[in-house]
N, C-alpha and C positions, 0 to 999 in steps of 0.2 A: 504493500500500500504506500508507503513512504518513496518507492522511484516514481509512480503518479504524480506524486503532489507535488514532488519538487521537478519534475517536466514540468506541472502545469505555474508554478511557480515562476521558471526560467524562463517560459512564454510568454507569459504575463510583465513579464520584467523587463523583456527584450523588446514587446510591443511596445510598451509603452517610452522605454528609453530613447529608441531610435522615434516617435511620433511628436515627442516633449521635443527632441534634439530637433528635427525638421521645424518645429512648427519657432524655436529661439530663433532662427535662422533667416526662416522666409515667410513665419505666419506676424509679421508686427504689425499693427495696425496701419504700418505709412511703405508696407512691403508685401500685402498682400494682396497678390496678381495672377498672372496664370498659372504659373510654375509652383506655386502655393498649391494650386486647387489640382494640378495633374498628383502631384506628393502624394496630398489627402488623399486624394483616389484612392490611389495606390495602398498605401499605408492601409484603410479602413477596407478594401477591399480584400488583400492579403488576410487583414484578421477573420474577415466574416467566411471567408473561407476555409479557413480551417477551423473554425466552428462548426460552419456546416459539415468537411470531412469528421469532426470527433460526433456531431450527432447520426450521421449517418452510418458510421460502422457501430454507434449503440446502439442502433435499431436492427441493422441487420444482423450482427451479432458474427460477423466475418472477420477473423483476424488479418484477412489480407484482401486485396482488391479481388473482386472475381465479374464486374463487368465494366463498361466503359464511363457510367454514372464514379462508380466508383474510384476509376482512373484517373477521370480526369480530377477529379475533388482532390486525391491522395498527390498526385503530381502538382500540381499548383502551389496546395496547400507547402509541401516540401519547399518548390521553387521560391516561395515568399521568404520562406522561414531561411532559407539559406542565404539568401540576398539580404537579409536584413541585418543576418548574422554578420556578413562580411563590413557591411556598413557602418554598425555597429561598433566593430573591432577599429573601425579607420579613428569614426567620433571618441573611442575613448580613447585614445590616445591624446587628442585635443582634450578631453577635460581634465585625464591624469595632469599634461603638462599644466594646464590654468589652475588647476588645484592645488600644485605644489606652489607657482608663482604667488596665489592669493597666501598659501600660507607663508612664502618666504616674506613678502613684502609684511602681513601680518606680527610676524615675530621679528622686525627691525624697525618697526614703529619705535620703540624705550631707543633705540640705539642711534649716537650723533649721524651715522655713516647711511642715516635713510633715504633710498633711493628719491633724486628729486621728481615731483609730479605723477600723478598716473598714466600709465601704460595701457594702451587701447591694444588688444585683441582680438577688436570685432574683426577686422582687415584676414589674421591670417584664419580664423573661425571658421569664416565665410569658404575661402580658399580651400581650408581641409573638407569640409561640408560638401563643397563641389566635386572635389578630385574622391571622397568615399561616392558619391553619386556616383559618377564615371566608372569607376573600379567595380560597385554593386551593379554596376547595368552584364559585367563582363558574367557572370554565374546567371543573372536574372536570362538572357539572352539563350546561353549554353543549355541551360537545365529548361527550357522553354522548346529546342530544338530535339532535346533528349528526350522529353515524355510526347512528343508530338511524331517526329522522324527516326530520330536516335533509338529505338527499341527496335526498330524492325532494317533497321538498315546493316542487312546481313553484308558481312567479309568472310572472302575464304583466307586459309593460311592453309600453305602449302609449304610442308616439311618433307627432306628428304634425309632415310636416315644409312648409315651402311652399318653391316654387319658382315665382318671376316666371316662367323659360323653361319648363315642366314643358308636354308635349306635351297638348292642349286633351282629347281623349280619354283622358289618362289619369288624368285632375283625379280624386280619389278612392281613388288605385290604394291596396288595401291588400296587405301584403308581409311573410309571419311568417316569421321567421328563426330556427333551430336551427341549435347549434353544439355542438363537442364532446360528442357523446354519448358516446365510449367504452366501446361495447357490453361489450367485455369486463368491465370491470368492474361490473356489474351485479349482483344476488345475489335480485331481484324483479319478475319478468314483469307481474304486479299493474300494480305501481306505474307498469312504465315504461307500460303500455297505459292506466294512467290518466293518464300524461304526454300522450300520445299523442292521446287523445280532447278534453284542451283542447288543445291545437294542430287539432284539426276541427273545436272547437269556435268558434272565432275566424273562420271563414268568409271566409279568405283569399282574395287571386285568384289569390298566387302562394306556391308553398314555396320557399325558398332556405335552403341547408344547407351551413355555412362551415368544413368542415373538422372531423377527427377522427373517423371510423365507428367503427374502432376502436381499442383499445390500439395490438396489432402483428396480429396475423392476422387474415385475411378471416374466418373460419369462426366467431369471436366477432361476427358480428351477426346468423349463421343465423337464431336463435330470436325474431330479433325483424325478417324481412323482410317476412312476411305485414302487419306493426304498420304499417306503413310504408309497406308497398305498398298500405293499406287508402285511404292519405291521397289524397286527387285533388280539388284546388283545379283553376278552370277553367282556368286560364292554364298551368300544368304545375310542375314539379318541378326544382331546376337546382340542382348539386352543385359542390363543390371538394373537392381533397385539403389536408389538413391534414400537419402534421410526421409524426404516427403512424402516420397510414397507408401509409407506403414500408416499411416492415418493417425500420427501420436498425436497431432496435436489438435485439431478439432476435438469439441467434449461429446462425448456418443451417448445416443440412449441408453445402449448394453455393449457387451462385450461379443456379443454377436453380431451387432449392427457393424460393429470395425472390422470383425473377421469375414462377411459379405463384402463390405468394401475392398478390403486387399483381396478377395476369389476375384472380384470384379475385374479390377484390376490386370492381373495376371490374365484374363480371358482376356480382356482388351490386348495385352502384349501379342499374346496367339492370334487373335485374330487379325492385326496387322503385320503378321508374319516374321513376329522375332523371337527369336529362343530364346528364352529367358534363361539365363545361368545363376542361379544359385546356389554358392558355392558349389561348384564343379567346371569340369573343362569338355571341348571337344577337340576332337581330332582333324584339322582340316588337310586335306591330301591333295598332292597334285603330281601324279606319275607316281612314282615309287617314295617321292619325299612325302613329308610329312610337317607343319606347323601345330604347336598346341595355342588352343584360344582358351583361357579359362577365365573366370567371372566370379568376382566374391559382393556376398551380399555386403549392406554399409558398415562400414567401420571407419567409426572417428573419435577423435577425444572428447569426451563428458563437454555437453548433455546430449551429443549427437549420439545414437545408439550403435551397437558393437556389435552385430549380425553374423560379422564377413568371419568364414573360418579360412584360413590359405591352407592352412596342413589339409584341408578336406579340398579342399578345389584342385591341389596340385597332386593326390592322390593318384598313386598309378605312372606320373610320370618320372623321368630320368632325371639326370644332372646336363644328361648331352642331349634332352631337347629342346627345342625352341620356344620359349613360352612367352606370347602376347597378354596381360591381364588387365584386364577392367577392374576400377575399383574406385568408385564415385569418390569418398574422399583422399585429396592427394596426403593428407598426414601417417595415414596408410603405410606409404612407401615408403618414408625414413624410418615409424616404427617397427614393421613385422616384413617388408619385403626385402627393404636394402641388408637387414641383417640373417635375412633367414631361406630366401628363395635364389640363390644364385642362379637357377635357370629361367629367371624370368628376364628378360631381356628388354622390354618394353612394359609401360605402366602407363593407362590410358586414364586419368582420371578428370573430373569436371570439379562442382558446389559449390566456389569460391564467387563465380560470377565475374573476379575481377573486381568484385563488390558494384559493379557499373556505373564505375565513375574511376576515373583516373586521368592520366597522363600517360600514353607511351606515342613515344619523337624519339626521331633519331638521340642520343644520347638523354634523354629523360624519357623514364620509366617509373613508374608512381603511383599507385593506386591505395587507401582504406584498409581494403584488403590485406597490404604487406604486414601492418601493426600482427593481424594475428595470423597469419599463411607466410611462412617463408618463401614459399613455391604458391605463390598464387596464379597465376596466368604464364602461357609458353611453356618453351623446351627446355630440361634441367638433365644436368649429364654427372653420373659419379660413376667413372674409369670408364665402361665399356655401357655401362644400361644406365636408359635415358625412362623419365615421367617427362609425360606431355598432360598438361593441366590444360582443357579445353573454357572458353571465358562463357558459355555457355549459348542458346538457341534463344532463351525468355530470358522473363525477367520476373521479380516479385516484390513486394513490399516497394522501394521507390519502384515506380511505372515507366521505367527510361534508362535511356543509356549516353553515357555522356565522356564520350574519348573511351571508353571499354565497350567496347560495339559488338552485338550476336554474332557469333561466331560457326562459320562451318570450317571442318579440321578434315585436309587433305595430307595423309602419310604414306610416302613414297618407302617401300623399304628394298634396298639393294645388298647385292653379293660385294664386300670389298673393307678395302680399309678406311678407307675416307671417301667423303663426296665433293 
């Protein structure tokens, strides 16, 4: 109860600081003009909207968005709260400095050496006030384009990887990998079936799909199993469950109603034609070679649940063969892969999202994310086997993507020492 009230505390705090700060500025009676009254907009606009988003998910009682009512409220609502944040952060700056000035001059009042006359302020106020405006437009603009474009404006990344031992027949294998779509959260059929069509478009030989179908309910990726089912690389279709998909976190009527949902679920995998792996491997062949594909259900650190067995999935096989794994969370692979499965060779994982929002430019890379994923997004190599963390297909909780853009993961894997 007490992380509530002191969010709703810091909101209350923040609105009103930065509205107070605007209104010293440009609301004086001998200064109040357009630029006044577009602010106010703003400012009273931003709060009523996230009013409106905190009543509307206590009504529907959905911890996270699941239609486009609810998108666009939750997206805005964010985009205000961040802009104001950064605004904010500019304005105290100017009061810390006026603060300590009032009290320097305050405490050299008794003393002969007191500065002569007062010192007007208003001049650089003003200045900083404008240049926080400027600075708040650059995030209000960005996260404006992200809950609007930015969630659906899919990129491929194309890696190619080599492997000295990589089985002679499979020299070439290509391997598109999607992650976290979180059907629920969707609010555009469109866009996702033109997600959809470059991922066939890539002419894979194999689908791998690392976790997340949906939010919490199976019945949120109805609308898009035809999309899905359309997809048929020659080599087939091979799935994991991700944290969401166990239905922990919506409250159930019974314990039956959850265990329908995850059969559901599962039927839904089937019937858009992926083999769902958990915990286990299969054998994929080509002429007389041989690749193992093997799948662990989620495992991650507290409070993410721990499902995934690798001693049960890698059951059966060698030290000398090739093992592909799937495994939704990447913390996975520093605790139980990197120290225990040497024949895994590659590590396909997603969950992080990239947090979606970042920074990656040529020499800046940067994301939320990194504070708790060492390996949050891209390629990661220790000696010879590499984790590919995919940034994900959806999105959930913010409704946008903002420089960490949906992701389709194209993996070249070749016979050799280097590429």
């Amino acid at each position: 109860m007490i992380v509530p009230i002191l969010s709703l505390l810091f909101w209350l705090g923040l609105e009103g600081y930065v509205f107070f700060s605007l209104r010293a500025v440009y609301g004086s009676p001998d200064r109040r003009g357009r630029t006044w009254k577009v602010l106010r907009t703003l400012a009273w606009s931003g709060f009523l909207i996230t009013v409106a988003t905190i009543v509307y998910f206590i009504i529907t009682g959905r911890p996270v968005q699941a239609n486009l009512y609810g998108n666009v409220l939750l997206g805005l609502s964010f985009t205000f709260l961040i802009t104001k944040f950064v605004l904010a952060c500019v304005l105290l700056v100017e009061d810390l400095f006026r603060g300590s000035h009032w009290a320097y001059r305050h405490a050299a009042k008794g003393l002969r050496s007191t500065p002569a006359g007062p010192i007007s302020l208003a001049s650089r106020r003003n200045f900083l006030t404008r240049m926080g405006l400027i600075i708040a437009a650059l995030p209000f603009s960005t996260f404006l384009y992200g809950i609007t474009k930015g969630k659906y404006a899919f990129h491929v990344h194309r890696i190619k990887l080599a492997f000295p031992d990589l089985p002679p027949a499979f020299d070439g294998l290509r391997i598109v990998q999607l992650s976290d779509v979180h059907s629920g959260s969707f609010d555009d059929a469109d866009a996702v079936r033109s997600g959809l069509e470059l991922v066939a478009e890539q002419q894979a030989d194999l689908l791998l799909f690392t976790g997340d179908m949906v939010n919490d309910f199976a019945e949120e990726v109805v609308p898009y199993k035809a999309m899905f089912e359309a997809l048929k690389p020659p080599m087939g279709k091979f799935s994991i469950l991700g944290n969401h998909d166990y239905g922990d976190y919506p409250g159930w009527e019974s314990e039956q109603a959850k265990a329908d949902n995850f059969a559901a679920l599962h039927q839904h995998h089937a019937d858009m034609g992926f083999d769902l792996l958990k915990n286990r491997h299969v054998r994929l062949t080509r002429g007389e070679d041989s690749l193992v594909l093997a799948g662990v259900e989620n495992w991650g650190k507290p409070p993410f649940p721990q499902h995934g067995d690798l001693d049960a999935a890698l059951a059966g096989t060698t030290p000398n063969d090739f093992v592909v794994l799937m495994s939704h969370d990447p913390t996975h692979w520093d605790a139980h892969v990197l120290p225990g499965a040497k024949q895994v060779h590659l590590t396909l994982s997603g969950h992080t999202h990239g947090a979606q929002m970042g920074v990656e430019i040529p020499g800046v890379r940067w994301s939320p994310s990194s504070f708790v994923y060492p390996r949050w997004a891209g390629l990661y190599q220790e000696g010879r086997r590499f984790l590919y963390v995919n940034r994900g297909f959806g999105f959930i909780g913010f409704p946008g993507r903002v420089g960490i853009w949906p992701e389709v993961t194209v993996l070249e894997l070749v016979r050799g020492e280097s590429v």
